[in-house]
C-alpha positions in Angstrom: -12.6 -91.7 114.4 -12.0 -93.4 118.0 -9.9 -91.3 120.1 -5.9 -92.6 120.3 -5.6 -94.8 123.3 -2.9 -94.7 125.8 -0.2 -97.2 125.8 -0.9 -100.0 128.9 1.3 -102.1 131.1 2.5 -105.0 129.2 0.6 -108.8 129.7 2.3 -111.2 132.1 1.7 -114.6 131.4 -2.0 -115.7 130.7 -1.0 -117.7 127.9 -3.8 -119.7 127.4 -6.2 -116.8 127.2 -4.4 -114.7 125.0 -4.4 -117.8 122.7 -7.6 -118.0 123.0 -8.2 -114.3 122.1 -6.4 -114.7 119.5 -8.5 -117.5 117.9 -11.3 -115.0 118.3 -9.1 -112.1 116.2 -8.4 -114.4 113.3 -11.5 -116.1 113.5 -13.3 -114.1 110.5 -16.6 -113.9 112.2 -18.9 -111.7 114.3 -17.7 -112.8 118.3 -19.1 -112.9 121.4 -16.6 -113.4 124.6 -17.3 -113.6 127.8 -14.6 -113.1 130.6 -15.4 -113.8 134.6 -13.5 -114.1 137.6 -13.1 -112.6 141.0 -12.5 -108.8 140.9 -9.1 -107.8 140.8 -7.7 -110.9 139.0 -7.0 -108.9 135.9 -9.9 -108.9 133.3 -10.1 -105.4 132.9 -6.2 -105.1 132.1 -6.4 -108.1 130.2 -8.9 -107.1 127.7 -7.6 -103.8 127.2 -4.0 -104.6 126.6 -4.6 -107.5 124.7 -7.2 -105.3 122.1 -5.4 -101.8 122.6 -5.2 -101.5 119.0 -8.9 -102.4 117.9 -11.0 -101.2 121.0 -13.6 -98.7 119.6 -15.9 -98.7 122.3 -15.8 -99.3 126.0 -18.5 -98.6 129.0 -18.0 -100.1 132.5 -20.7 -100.3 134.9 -21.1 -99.0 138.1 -21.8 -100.8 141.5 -25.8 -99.3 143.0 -26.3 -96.8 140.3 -29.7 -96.0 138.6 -30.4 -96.5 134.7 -30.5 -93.4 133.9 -26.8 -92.9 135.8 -25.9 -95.8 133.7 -27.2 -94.2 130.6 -25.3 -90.9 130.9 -22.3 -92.7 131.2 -22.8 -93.9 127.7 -23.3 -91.1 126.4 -20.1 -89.9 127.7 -18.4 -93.2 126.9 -19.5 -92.4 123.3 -18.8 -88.8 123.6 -15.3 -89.9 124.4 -15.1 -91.8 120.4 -16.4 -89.2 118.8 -16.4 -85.4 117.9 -20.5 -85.5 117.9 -22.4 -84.5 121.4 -24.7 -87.2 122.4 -27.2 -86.7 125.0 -27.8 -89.3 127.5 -30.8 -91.8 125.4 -34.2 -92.7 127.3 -33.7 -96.4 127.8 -31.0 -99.2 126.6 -33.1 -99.8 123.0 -32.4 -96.0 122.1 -28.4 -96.6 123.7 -28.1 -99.4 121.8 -29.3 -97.9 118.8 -26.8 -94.8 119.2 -24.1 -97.4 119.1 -25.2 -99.0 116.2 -25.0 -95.6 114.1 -21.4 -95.0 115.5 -19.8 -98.3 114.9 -21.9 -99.6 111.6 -19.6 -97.6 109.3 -16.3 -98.5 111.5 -16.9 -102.2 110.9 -17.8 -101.8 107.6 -14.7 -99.9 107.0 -12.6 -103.2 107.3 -10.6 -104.6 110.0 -11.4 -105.7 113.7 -13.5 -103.7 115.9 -14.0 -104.4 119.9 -16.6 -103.3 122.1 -16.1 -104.0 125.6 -18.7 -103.7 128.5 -17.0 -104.5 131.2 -18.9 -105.2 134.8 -22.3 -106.4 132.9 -23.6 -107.4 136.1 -23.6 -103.4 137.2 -24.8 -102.4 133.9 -28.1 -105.4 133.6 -29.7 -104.2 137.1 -32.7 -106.0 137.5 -35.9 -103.6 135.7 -33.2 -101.6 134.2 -33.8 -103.5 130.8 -30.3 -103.7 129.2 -30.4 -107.4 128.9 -33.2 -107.6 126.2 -31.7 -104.4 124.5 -28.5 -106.2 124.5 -29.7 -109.1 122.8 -31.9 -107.7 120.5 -28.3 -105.3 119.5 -26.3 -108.5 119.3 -29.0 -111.2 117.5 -30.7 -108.5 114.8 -27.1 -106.5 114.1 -24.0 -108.1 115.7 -24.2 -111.4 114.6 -24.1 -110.4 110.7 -20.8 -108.1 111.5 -18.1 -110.1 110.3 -15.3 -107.8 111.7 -17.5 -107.3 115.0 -15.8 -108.3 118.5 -17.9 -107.7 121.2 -17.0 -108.5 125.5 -18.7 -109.1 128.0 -17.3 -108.7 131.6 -18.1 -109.4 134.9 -16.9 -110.0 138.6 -19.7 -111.3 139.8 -19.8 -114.7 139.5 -23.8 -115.7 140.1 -24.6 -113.4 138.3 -22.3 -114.3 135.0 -23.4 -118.0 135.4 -26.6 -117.3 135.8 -27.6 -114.7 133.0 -25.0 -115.3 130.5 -23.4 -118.8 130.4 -26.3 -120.6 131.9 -29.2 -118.0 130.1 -32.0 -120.0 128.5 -33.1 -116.4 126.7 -31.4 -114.7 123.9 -28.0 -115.3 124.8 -28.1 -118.9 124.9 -25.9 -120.5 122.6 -24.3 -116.8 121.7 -21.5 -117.0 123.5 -18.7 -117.8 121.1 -16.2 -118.3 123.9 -16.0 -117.8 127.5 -12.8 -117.0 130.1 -12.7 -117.7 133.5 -9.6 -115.9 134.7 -8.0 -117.7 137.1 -5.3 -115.9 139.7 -1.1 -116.3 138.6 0.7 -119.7 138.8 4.2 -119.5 140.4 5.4 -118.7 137.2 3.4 -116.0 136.6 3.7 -115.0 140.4 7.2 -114.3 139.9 7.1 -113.1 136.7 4.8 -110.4 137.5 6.9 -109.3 140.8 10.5 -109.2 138.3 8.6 -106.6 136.4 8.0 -104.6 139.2 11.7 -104.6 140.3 11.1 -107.3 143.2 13.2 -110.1 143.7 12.5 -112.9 146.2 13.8 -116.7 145.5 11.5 -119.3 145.1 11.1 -120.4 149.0 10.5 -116.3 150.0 7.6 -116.1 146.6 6.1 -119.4 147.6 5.2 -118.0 151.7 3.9 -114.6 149.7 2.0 -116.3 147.8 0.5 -118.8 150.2 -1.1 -115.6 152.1 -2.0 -113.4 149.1 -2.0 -116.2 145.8 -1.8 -114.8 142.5 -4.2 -112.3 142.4 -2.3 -109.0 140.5 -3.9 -106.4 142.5 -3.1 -108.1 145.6 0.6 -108.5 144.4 0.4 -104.7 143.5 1.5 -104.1 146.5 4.5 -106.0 147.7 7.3 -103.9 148.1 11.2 -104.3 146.5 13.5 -105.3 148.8 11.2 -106.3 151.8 10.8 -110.5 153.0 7.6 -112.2 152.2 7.0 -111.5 156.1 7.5 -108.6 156.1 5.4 -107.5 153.3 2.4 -110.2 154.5 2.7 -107.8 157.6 2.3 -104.8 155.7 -0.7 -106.3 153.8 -2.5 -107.4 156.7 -1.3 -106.2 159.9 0.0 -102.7 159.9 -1.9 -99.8 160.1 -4.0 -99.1 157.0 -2.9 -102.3 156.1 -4.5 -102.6 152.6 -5.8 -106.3 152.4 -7.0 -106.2 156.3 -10.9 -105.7 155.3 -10.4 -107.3 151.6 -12.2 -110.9 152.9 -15.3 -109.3 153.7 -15.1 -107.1 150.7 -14.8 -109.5 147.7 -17.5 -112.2 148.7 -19.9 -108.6 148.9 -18.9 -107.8 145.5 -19.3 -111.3 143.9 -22.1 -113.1 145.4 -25.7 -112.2 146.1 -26.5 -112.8 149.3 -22.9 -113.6 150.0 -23.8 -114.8 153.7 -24.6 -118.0 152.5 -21.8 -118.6 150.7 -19.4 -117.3 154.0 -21.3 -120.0 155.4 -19.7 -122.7 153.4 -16.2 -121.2 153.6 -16.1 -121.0 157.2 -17.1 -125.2 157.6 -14.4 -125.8 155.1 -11.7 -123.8 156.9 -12.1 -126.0 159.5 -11.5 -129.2 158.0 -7.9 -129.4 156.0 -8.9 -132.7 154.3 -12.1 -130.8 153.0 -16.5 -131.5 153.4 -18.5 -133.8 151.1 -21.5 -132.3 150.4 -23.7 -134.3 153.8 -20.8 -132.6 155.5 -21.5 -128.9 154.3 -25.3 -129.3 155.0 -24.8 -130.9 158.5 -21.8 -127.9 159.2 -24.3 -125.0 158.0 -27.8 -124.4 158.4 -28.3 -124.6 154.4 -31.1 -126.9 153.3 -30.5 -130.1 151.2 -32.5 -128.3 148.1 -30.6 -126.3 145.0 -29.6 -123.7 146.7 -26.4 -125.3 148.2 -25.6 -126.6 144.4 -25.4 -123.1 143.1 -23.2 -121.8 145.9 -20.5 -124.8 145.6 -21.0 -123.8 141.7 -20.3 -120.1 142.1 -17.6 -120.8 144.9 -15.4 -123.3 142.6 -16.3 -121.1 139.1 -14.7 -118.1 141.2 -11.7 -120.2 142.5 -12.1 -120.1 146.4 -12.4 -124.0 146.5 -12.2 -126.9 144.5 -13.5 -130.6 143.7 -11.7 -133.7 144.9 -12.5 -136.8 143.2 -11.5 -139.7 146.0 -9.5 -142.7 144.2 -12.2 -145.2 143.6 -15.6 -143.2 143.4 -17.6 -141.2 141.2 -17.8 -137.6 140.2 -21.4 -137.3 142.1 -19.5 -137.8 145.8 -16.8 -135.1 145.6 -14.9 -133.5 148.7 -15.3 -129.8 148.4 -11.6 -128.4 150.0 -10.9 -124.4 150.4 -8.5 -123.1 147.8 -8.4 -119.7 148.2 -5.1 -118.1 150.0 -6.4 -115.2 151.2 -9.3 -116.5 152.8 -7.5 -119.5 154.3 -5.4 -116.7 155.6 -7.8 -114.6 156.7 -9.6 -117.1 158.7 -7.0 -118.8 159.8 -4.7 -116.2 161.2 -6.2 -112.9 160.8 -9.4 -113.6 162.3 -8.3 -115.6 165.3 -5.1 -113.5 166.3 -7.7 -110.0 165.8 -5.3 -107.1 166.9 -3.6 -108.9 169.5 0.3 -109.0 169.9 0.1 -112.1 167.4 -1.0 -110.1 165.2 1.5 -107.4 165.2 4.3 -110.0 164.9 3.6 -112.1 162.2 7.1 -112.3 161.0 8.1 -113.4 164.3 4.9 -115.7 164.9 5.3 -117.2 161.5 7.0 -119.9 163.4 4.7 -120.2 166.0 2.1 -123.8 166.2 -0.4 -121.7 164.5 1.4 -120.8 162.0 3.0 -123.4 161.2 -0.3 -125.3 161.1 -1.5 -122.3 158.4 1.5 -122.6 156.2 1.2 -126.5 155.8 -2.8 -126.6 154.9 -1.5 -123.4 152.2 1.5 -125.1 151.0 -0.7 -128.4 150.2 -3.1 -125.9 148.1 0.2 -124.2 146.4 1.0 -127.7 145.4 -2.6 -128.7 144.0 -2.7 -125.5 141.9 0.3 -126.7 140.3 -0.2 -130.8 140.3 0.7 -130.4 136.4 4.1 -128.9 137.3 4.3 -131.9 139.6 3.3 -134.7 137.4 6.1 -132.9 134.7 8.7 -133.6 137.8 7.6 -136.8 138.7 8.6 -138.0 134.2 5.1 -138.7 133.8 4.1 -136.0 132.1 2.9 -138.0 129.2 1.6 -140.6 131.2 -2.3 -140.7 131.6 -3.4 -140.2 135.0 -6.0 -139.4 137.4 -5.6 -136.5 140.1 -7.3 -138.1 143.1 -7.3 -137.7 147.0 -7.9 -140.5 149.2 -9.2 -141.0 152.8 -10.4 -143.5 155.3 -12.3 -143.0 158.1 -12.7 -146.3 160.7 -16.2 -147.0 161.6 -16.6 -145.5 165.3 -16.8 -149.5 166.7 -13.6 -150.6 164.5 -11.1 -151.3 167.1 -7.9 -151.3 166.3 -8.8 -149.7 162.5 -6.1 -147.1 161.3 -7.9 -144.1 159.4 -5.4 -142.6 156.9 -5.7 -139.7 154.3 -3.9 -138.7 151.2 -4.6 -135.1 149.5 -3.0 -135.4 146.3 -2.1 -138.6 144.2 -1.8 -139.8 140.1 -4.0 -142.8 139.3 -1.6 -143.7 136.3 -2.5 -145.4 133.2 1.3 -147.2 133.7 0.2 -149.3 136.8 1.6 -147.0 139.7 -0.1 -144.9 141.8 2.4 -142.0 142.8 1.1 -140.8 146.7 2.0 -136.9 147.1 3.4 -136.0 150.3 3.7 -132.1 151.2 5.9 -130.8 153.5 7.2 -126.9 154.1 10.2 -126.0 155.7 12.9 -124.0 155.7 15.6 -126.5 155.7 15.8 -130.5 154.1 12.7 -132.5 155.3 13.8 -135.3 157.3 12.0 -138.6 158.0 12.7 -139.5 160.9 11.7 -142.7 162.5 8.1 -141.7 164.0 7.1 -139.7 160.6 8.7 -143.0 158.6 6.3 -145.3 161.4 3.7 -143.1 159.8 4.6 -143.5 156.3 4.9 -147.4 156.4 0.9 -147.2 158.5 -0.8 -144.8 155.9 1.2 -146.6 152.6 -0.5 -150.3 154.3 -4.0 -149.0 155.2 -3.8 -147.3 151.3 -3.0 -150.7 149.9 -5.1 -152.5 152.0 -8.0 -150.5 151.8 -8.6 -149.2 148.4 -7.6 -152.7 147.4 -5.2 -151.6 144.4 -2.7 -154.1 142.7 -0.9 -151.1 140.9 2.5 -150.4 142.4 2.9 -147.4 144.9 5.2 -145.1 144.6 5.7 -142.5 147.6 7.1 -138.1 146.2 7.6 -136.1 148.5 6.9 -132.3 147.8 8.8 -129.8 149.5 10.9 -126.8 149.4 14.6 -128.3 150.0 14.5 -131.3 149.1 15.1 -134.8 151.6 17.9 -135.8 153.4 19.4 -138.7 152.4 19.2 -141.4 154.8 17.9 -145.2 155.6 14.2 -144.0 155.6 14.3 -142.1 152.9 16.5 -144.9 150.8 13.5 -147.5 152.1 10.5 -145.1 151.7 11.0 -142.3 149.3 11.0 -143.2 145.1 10.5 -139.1 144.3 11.4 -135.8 145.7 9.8 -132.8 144.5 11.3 -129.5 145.2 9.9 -125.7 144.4 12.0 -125.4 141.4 9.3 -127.7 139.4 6.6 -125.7 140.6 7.7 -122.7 138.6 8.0 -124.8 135.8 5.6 -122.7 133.1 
């Protein structure tokens, strides 16, 4: 019989997946699930919280270890469900073959069973031969075990899109459904920190989680009772500050040759608005051939950037824009201010140009995570629409030719196009005359431009709200404020 498992910290949030998982429970047929995303973000926890009760089996791979390392881990992984001895088996055929004897009478027996490898990538080494073991487990035995739940799990992100979703071999069309675990929403963000006894109000969880995001390990470690300042200090900053080397760390774990791919972060931490994909090529030394598709793949499948669709063209001429809060952090502040006095002030330099240049690029990605919560505020939330960016560029001889950009609007199926404007402060936002000059300029050059005869509409998104005036009664038909964005 397995061995009584140990009671885990309850889920927060993840809705969707655990939907999805349960689909799979109730589903009456063998399945296949695949679960990826960055390390850290919660997989491991996930699966075993969510299938505490049914979990029969479970072997996590380890990072540079031989087979035959590999293999006496199973053995003691199925040591651990048993009362029998099992010595560590030749090759993955003969593993996979010892499981089959173990769990063929557990399934039989009625109910749902769950096997979980977790870190596959670690586990499928190249030569080490657990791939075509696996499949040959899965397509000659799994497949006809109606009460048979088997996941797969995996950090690293080329690899996972590669050799499972993507696999032309044995796996190919096995998959019965697939997870990509993406970090917390607000919501979850400050769900998450509650159960841990911390309480910060929405403007102090917003500036955490524009250095840190929503990743759960990351959040681990904020402490009760400290600012978001103070605690992004502690992260980063102080000494054995325990997300100072983390940038470096997670592109090592999740990409092969993860060089190339720091290549294509670094060019798009430059540029706010975001690189087309001329732009990447001409920024990097990467070549024009495949290579640079499967990196801007891997890069948006693990979350550190994302598509934008400009109002008006195609999926095949996307801007690529840097998502990721703890790399735009990193590179923006922790890597230019080094150890310097800067550096060991951050709650004190927060306000400083540079930061204040940092926290409005992080707030504008805060607000694109969450441009459902902001399409709910706006009443449109029923309303078909289109989440676009827009931008104009003057040709170098133009004279006189305005350029103008917008980073997040709704192409609505209602004839209005609501333009997103993003603002954090500590205080109201104010337009004032010169920002309300700038307003009326990038509203004309929009119209004018993109050659729309839909209505515009101009929200502003920000944390307090806007101060009612004459520019604000002339310019201003929405006002967003951080109480939608936790919206669930």
């Amino acid at each position: 019989m397995p061995r009584p498992r140990e009671a885990t910290l309850p889920l927060i949030g993840r809705t969707v997946e655990q939907e999805q998982l349960a689909r799979a429970m109730a589903s009456g047929r063998p399945e296949l699930i695949a679960v990826h995303g960055r390390r850290r973000i919660g997989k491991t926890h996930l699966i075993r919280t969510y299938f505490a009760k049914e979990l029969c089996f479970e072997m996590t791979g380890v990072s540079g270890m031989s087979r035959a390392h590999q293999l006496r881990n199973f053995a003691g992984s199925l040591r651990e469900e048993t009362t029998f001895q099992h010595a560590a088996p030749r090759d993955w055929t003969e593993a996979f073959e010892e499981l089959t004897r173990y769990l063929d009478p557990l399934v039989r027996a009625g109910g749902r069973k769950v096997v979980f490898f977790d870190e596959l990538p670690w586990l499928a080494g190249r030569k080490s031969g657990f791939l075509p073991a696996f499949d040959h487990f899965w397509n000659s035995w799994g497949t006809r075990q109606r009460n048979l739940i088997v996941v797969i799990c995996g950090s690293a992100a080329s690899w996972m899109i590669a050799k499972v979703l993507h696999q032309k071999g044995g796996l190919h069309n096995r998959i019965t459904s697939s997870i990509q675990l993406q970090p917390f929403s607000l919501p979850e963000i400050d769900a998450y920190l509650r159960s841990a006894g911390v309480k910060l109000d929405h403007r102090q969880t917003v500036e955490l989680a524009m250095a840190i995001g929503g990743v759960p390990f990351y959040l681990n470690h904020v402490r009760k009772g400290w600012s978001a300042a103070q605690n992004i200090h502690a992260l980063f900053f102080a000494q054995n500050a325990p997300l100072r080397d983390e940038f470096l760390q997670v592109f090592a774990a999740l990409f092969e040759h993860h060089e190339r791919h720091l290549q294509v972060i670094r060019a798009l931490a430059k540029r706010q608005s975001g690189l087309q994909r001329k732009d990447i090529i001409r920024e990097t030394d990467l070549g024009t051939g495949g290579g640079l598709t499967a990196i801007l793949e891997e890069l948006e499948a693990s979350g550190f950037i994302c598509r934008m669709i400009p109002l008006g063209r195609t999926t095949r001429d996307p801007y690529y824009r840097l998502l990721d809060e703890l790399t735009l952090f990193h590179l923006r502040w922790v890597e230019r201010q080094g150890s310097g006095a800067a550096a060991r002030d951050w709650p004190g330099q927060r306000l400083a140009p540079a930061g204040m240049a940092w926290s409005g690029y992080a707030f504008e990605n805060i607000c694109l995570r969450h441009s459902t919560q902001i399409k709910k505020a706006l009443g449109i939330a029923t309303v078909p629409a289109s989440v676009c960016s827009w931008r104009h560029q003057p040709k170098p001889k133009a004279k006189g030719e305005t350029g103008a950009q917008i980073d997040l609007l709704f192409d609505r199926a209602d004839g209005v196009i609501s333009v997103c404007e993003m603002k954090f402060c500590d205080d109201e936002f104010v337009v004032d005359k010169e920002y309300a000059r700038e307003l009326r300029s990038k509203l004309d050059v929009f119209r004018r431009v993109s050659g729309t005869r839909k209505s515009v509409f101009l929200a502003i998104v920000t944390v307090c709200g806007v101060r009612a005036n004459d520019y604000r009664a002339e310019l201003v038909q929405n006002v967003v404020t951080l109480a939608a964005l936790f919206e669930p």
